[in-house]
C-alpha positions as CSV (number, residue, x, y, z in Angstrom):
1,X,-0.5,17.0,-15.2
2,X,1.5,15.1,-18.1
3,X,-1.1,11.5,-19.1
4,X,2.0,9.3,-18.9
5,X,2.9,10.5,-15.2
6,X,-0.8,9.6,-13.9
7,X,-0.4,6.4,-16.0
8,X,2.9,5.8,-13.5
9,X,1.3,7.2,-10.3
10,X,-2.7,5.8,-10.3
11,X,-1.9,2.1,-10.4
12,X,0.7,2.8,-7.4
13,X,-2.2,4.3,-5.5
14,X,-4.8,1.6,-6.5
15,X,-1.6,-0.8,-5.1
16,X,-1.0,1.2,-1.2
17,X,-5.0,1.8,-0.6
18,X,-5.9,-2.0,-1.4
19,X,-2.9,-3.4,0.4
20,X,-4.1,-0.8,3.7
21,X,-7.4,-2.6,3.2
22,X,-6.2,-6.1,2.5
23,X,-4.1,-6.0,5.9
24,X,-6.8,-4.1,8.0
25,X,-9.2,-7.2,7.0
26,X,-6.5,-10.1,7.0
27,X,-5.4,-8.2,10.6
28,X,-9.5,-8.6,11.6
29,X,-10.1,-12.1,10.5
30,X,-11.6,-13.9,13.4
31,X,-8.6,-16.2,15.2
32,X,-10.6,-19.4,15.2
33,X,-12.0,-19.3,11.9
34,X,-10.2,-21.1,9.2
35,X,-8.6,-19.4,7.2
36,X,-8.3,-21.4,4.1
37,X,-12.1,-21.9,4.2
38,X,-12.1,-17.8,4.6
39,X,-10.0,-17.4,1.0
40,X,-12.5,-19.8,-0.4
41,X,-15.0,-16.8,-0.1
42,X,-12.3,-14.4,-0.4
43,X,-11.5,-16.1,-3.8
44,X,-15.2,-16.3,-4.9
45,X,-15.9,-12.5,-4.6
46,X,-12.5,-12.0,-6.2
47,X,-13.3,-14.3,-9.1
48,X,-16.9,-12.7,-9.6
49,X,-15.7,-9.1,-9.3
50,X,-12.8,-10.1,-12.1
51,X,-15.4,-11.6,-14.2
52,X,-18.2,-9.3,-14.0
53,X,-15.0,-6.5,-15.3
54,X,-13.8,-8.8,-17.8
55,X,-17.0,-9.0,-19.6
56,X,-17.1,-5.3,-19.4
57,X,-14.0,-4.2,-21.1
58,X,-13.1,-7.0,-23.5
59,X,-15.5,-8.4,-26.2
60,X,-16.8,-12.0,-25.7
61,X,-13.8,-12.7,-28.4
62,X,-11.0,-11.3,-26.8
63,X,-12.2,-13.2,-23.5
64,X,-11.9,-16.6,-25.3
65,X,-8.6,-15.7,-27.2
66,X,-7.6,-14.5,-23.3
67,X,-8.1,-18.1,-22.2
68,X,-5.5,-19.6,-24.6
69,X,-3.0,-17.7,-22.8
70,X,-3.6,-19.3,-19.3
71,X,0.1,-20.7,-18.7
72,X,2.4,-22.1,-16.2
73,X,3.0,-18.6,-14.8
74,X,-0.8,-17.9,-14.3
75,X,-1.2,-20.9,-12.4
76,X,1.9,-20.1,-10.2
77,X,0.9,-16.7,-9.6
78,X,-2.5,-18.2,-8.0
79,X,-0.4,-20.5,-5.6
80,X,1.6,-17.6,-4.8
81,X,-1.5,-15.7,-4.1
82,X,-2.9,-18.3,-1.7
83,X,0.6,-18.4,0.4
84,X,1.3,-14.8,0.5
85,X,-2.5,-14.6,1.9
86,X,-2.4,-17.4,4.7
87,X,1.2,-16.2,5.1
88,X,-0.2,-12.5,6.5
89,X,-3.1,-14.0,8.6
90,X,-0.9,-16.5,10.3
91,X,1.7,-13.2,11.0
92,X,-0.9,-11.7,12.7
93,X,-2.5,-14.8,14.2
94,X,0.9,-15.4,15.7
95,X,0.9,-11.5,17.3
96,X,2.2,-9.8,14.6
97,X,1.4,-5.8,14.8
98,X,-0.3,-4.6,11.7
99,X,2.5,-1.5,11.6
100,X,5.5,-4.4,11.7
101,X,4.3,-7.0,9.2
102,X,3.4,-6.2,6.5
103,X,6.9,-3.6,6.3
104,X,9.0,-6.3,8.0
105,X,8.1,-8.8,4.6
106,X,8.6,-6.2,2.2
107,X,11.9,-5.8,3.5
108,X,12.7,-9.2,2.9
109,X,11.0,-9.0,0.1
110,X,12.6,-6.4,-1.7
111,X,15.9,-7.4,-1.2
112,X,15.0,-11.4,-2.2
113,X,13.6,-9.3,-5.6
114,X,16.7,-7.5,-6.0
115,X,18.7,-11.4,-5.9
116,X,16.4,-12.4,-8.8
117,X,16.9,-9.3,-10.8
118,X,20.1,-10.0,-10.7
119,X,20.7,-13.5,-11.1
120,X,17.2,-14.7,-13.5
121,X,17.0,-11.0,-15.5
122,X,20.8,-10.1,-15.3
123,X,19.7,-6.6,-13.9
124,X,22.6,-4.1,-12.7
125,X,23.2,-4.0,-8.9
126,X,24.2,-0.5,-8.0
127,X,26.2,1.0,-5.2
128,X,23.0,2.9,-4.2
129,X,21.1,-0.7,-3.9
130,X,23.4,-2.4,-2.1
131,X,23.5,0.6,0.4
132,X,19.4,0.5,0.5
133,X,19.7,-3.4,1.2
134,X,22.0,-2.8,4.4
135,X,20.0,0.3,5.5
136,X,16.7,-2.4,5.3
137,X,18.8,-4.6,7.1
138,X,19.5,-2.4,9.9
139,X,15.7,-1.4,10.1
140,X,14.5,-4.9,10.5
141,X,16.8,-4.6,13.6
142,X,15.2,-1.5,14.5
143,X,11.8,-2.4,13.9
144,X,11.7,-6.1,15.4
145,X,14.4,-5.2,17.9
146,X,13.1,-4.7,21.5
């Protein structure tokens, strides 16, 4: 097997197995427990886990240069983080089924992604996207459809 295709196809599999286990526990979270308080130990194990491997595969000098490129974005990306997080627990606190969810937002998702792509990065819309954007459309009426 060719290095560059494992380099395309490892990171997609780290991506689907931690996203099966990131809805099975957001899916389990107790109802009455709250869940901001939750991501507060969520985010702690995160943070230690990300530290512990930061001090493993970069030098105490790259870690410090690595702080002088904390930036608007970073700080975005954790807000984001937060939302999309209480976002899933409150879809499944409302009675979402663990099958629907998580596809139904990627849906939404995807096609949302495919507006910015093409009006923030001036990507190419093709005939074959805009056909995949209406055949999502028409399952998220199959799917949430009675």
């Amino acid at each position: 097997m060719d290095n560059s295709f494992w380099n395309l196809i490892w990171p997609v599999a780290m991506v689907v197995l931690a996203n099966v286990l990131y809805h099975i526990c957001a899916k389990s979270m107790p109802g009455d427990a709250n869940p901001f308080f939750a991501l507060i130990f969520t985010y702690i194990t995160a943070s230690v886990i990300t530290l512990i491997i930061c001090f493993i595969v970069f030098k105490p000098a790259e870690f410090a240069f690595s702080l002088s490129d904390i930036n608007l974005p970073s700080i975005l990306l954790g807000l984001s983080i937060v939302a999309v997080e209480v976002g899933y627990i409150l879809m499944y606190r409302a009675g979402w089924k663990i099958s629907n969810a998580s596809i139904v937002a990627n849906i939404c998702l995807q096609c949302s992604l495919l507006a910015v792509g093409v009006l923030i990065y001036n990507e190419n819309i093709t005939v074959k996207q805009i056909a995949g954007v209406f055949i999502c459309i028409f399952g998220l009426i199959l799917i949430t459809g009675n």
